[in-house]
N, C-alpha and C positions, 0 to 999 in steps of 0.2 A: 455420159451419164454416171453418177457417184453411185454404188453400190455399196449396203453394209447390212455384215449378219447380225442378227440381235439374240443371244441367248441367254435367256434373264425369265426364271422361274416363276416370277408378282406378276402378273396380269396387268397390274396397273402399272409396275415399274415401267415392262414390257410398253404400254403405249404412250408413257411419258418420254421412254428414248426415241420412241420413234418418230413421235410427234418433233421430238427436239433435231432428232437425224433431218424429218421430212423441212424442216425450217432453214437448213444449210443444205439445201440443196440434193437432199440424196433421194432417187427416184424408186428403187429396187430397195427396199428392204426386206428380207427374208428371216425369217424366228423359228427359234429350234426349241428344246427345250432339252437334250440330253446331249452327250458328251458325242457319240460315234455319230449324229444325226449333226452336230457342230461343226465337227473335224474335216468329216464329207460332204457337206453343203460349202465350208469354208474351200475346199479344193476345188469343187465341181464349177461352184460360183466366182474364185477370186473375188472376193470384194474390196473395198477401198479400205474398208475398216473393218475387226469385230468388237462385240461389244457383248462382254459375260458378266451372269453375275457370278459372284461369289462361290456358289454352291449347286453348278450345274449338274442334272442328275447325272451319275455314273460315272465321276471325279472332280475335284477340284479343282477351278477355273485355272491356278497354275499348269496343271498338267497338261489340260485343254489348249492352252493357250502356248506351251511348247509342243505340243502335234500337230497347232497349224504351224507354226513356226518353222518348223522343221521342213513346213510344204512349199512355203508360203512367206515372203516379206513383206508382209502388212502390217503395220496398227490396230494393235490390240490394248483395249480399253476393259480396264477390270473393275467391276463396282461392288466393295465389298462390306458386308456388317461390320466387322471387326477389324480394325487395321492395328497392327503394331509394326515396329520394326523391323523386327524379323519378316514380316509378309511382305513389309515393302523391300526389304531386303530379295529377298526371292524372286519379285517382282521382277525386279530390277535388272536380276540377274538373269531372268530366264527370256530379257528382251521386251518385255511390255513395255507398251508405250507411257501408258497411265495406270493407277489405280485410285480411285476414289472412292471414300466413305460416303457409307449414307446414313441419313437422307441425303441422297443426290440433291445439288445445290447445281440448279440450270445454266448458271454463268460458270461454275465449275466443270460442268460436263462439254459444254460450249466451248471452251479455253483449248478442255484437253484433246476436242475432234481437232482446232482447227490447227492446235502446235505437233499434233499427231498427221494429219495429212500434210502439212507444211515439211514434217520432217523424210514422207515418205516420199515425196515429190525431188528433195534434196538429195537423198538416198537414191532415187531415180536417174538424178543430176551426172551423180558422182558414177553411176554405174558407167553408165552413156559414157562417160568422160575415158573412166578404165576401160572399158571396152576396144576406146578409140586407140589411146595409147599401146595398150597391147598390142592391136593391131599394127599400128605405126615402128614399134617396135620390132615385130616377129617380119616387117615388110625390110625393113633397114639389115635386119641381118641376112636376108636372102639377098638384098640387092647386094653388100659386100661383098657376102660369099661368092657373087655371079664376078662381081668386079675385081674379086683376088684370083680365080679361074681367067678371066678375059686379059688378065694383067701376067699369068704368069704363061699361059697357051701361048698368046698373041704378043708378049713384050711389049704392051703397052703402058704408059703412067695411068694412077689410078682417077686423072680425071680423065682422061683418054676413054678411056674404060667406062667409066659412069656417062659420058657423051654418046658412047657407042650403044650402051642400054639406054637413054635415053631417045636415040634416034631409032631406033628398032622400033621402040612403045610405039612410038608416035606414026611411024611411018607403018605398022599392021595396027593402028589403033587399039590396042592394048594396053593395059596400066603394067608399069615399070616391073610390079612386082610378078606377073603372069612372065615375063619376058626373063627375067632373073630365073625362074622357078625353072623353065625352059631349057634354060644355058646349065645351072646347077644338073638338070637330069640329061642333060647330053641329047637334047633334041633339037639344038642349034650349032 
């Protein structure tokens, strides 16, 4: 289920996003109207997206939009009166996904949810990816480490060595890297 906060001051703005949220699929929409009621719905809730306006009460949607940030790796959608460079500048810089003028322009706001959750999904991607590698990584230097110990205790060659952690994993069904960890703290 998509979830997104909406904090956007017009009333009407207000149900024109949500109407446009409710049309891509987003089930949970939830609407604030000030800055500390944004920040902490945006933690409490995690949503898929947020969506400020310009001039939420009690700071400006930049600043808003870096204290979820801070919390949180979502897609934040800023819809603003007045755009200039420098704002997009700021924007840009402070991780938002979009900013749009208004009048909000439907196929505009549409564009930006669907390259905004497209990006966060990628972002999701790439995390998962690092994750794995890390992992993969901090696993390979324990298994070494087990097999430069096994290689210089036991005088064995270093495929020797990775055969004999290998045959351990397997025969107490264990993964290699529990086995490694083992031998490394002298419990084997």
């Amino acid at each position: 289920m998509k979830k997104a906060l909406i904090a956007i001051r017009d009333r009407e703005e207000t149900e024109e996003v949500r109407q446009l949220l409710a049309s891509l699929g987003f089930k949970l929409i939830r609407e604030c109207l000030d800055e500390k009621t944004a920040v902490n719905s945006a933690v409490d809730d995690s949503p898929d997206i947020v969506v400020l306006d310009d001039s939420v009460r009690g700071a400006d949607s930049i600043t808003v939009a870096k204290s979820i940030l801070k919390r949180l790796q979502i897609p934040i959608i800023i819809i603003g009166g007045v755009s200039s460079a420098e704002t997009a500048k700021q924007a840009a810089l402070s991780g938002i996904a979009a900013f749009l003028s208004k009048p909000l322009r439907n196929i505009d706001f549409v564009s930006a949810v669907e390259i905004s959750l497209s990006w966060l999904h990628e972002r999701q991607v790439l995390q998962q990816k690092i994750e794995h590698l890390s992992n993969t990584i901090e696993t390979r230097k324990i298994v070494d480490r087990a097999k430069g110990m096994l290689m210089e205790k036991e005088h064995l060659s270093e495929h020797e060595a990775y055969r004999r952690l290998q045959k351990t994993a397997m025969n107490r069904q264990l993964a290699i890297k529990a086995v490694a960890s083992e031998i490394i703290l002298g419990q084997i």
